[in-house]
C-alpha positions, -999 to +999 in steps of 0.1 A: -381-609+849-345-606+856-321-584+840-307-606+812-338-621+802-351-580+800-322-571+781-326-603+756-363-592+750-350-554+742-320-563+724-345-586+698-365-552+694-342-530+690-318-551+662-358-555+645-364-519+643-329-498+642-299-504+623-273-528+641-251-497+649-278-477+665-296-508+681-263-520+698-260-487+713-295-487+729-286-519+741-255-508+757-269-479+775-296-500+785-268-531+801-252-501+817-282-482+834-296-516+851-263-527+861-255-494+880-286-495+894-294-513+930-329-516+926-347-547+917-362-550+882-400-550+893-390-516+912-374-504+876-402-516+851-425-487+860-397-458+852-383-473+819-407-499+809-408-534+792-387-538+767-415-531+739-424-500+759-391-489+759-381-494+719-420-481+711-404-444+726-374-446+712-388-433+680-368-437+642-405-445+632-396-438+594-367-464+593-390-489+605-414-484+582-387-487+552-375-520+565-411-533+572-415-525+536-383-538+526-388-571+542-429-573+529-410-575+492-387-595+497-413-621+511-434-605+478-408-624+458-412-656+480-449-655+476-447-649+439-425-675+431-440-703+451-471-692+434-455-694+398-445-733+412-478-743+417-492-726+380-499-740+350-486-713+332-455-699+343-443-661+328-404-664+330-405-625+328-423-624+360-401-648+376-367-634+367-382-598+377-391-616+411-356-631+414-336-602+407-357-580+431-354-607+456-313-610+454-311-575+450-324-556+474-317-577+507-280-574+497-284-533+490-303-532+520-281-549+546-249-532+528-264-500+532-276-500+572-249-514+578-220-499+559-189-502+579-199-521+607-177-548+617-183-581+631-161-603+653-173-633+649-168-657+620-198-674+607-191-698+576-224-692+560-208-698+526-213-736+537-248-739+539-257-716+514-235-736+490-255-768+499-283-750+488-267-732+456-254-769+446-290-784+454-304-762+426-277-772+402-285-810+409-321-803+404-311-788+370-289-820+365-316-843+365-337-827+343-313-827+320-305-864+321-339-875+326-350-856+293-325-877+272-349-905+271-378-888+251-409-913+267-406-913+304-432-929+321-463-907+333-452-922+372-416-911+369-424-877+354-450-872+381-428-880+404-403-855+393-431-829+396-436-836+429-398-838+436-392-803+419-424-787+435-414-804+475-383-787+471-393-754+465-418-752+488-400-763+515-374-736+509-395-710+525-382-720+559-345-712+554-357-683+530-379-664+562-354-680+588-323-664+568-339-628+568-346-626+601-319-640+616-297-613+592-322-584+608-316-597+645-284-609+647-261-612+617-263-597+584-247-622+568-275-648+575-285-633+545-269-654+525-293-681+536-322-661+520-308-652+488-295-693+488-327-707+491-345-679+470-322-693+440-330-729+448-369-715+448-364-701+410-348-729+397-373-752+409-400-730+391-377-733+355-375-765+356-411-773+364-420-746+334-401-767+312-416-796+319-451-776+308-433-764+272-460-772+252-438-757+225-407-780+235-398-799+208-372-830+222-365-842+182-337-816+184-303-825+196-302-789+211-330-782+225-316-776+261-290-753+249-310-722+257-325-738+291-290-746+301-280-710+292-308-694+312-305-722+338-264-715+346-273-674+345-302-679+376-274-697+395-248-676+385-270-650+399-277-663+428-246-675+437-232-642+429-260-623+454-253-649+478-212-648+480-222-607+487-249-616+514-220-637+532-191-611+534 
């Protein structure tokens, strides 16, 4: 192991265990103690360790064990929705509870370990996180059209099931990618997670409505009320998610 591939282990578990201002600290006394030294870095592992060694002493043990619970609720909310996807009966109490909790407290989180820290680089998250805020409101789109004709066929509503339920499964990726990219290297990757977490919610609405037993299509406006609660979860989540990327 050379010196840069030992300082790229130990800078991964430092940023995953202190906050960015601390953890780029460690790193920088660690950079200058092997580049002043002459030794070779099998000769040095025994006095300061392998990277894992060397963050395990470092200590800040109660930190940690916030974030680890910090990040075991936001994937909580993950979970909970996805599972509320794949119901029959969907509480829309639970799931805004989930949703708020799940934009909420990554934002707080990073805002608050982070509070003042400055970074150089310009990363237009806003970009993809809009792809992803717009993808929810196209989702909501075509619900909308597709319930102006009041007899769909059983294929084409299946297949919109499917649609709706493919889509928020599959934003778990970006969802866990976005949080631990924002841990590791940028905070702002954030915005990724709190993106796809709103995509994830409205893909649960619109697949509760389509189990309204109590939805009653004879009246003209009948999707008032969804659109109303529809606009507020991306309104939220494009709220939580401008936040995330500044």
């Amino acid at each position: 192991m050379d010196y840069e591939r030992y300082l790229k282990k130990l800078s991964r578990n430092v940023h995953w265990k202190f906050p960015r201002k601390e953890a780029e600290d460690i790193v920088n006394d660690y950079r200058a103690l092997l580049s002043d030294s002459k030794m070779h870095m099998e000769d040095l592992l025994p006095d300061i360790g392998t990277p894992f060694q060397a963050v395990r002493h470092l200590g800040n043990h109660s930190s940690y064990k916030l974030w680890i619970v910090v990040f075991a609720l936001m994937l909580f909310c993950l979970a909970g929705l996805v599972f509320e996807l794949y119901s029959s009966s969907q509480n829309r109490h639970w799931d805004a509870f989930l949703l708020s909790i799940g934009l909420i407290v990554p934002v707080v989180w990073f805002w608050r370990t982070e509070k003042g820290y400055r970074y150089h680089d310009s990363i237009p998250l806003v970009i993809p996180a809009l792809i992803f805020v717009m993808a929810a409101l196209l989702i909501f789109g075509c619900q909308l059209f597709r319930s102006v004709d009041h007899s769909p066929s059983v294929q084409i509503a299946n297949w919109f099931r499917l649609i709706v339920k493919t889509i928020g499964l599959l934003t778990l990726f970006p969802a866990v990618a976005g949080l631990i990219l924002a841990k590791l290297r940028d905070r702002r990757w954030c915005a990724l997670y709190t993106a796809a977490l709103t995509v994830l919610a409205g893909s649960v609405f619109l697949f509760s409505i389509l189990h309204d037993i109590n939805l009653d299509k004879s009246i003209l406006s009948w999707w008032v009320p969804y659109l109303w609660k529809g606009g507020f979860t991306i309104f939220a989540g494009f709220f939580a998610t401008f936040c995330a990327s500044h």
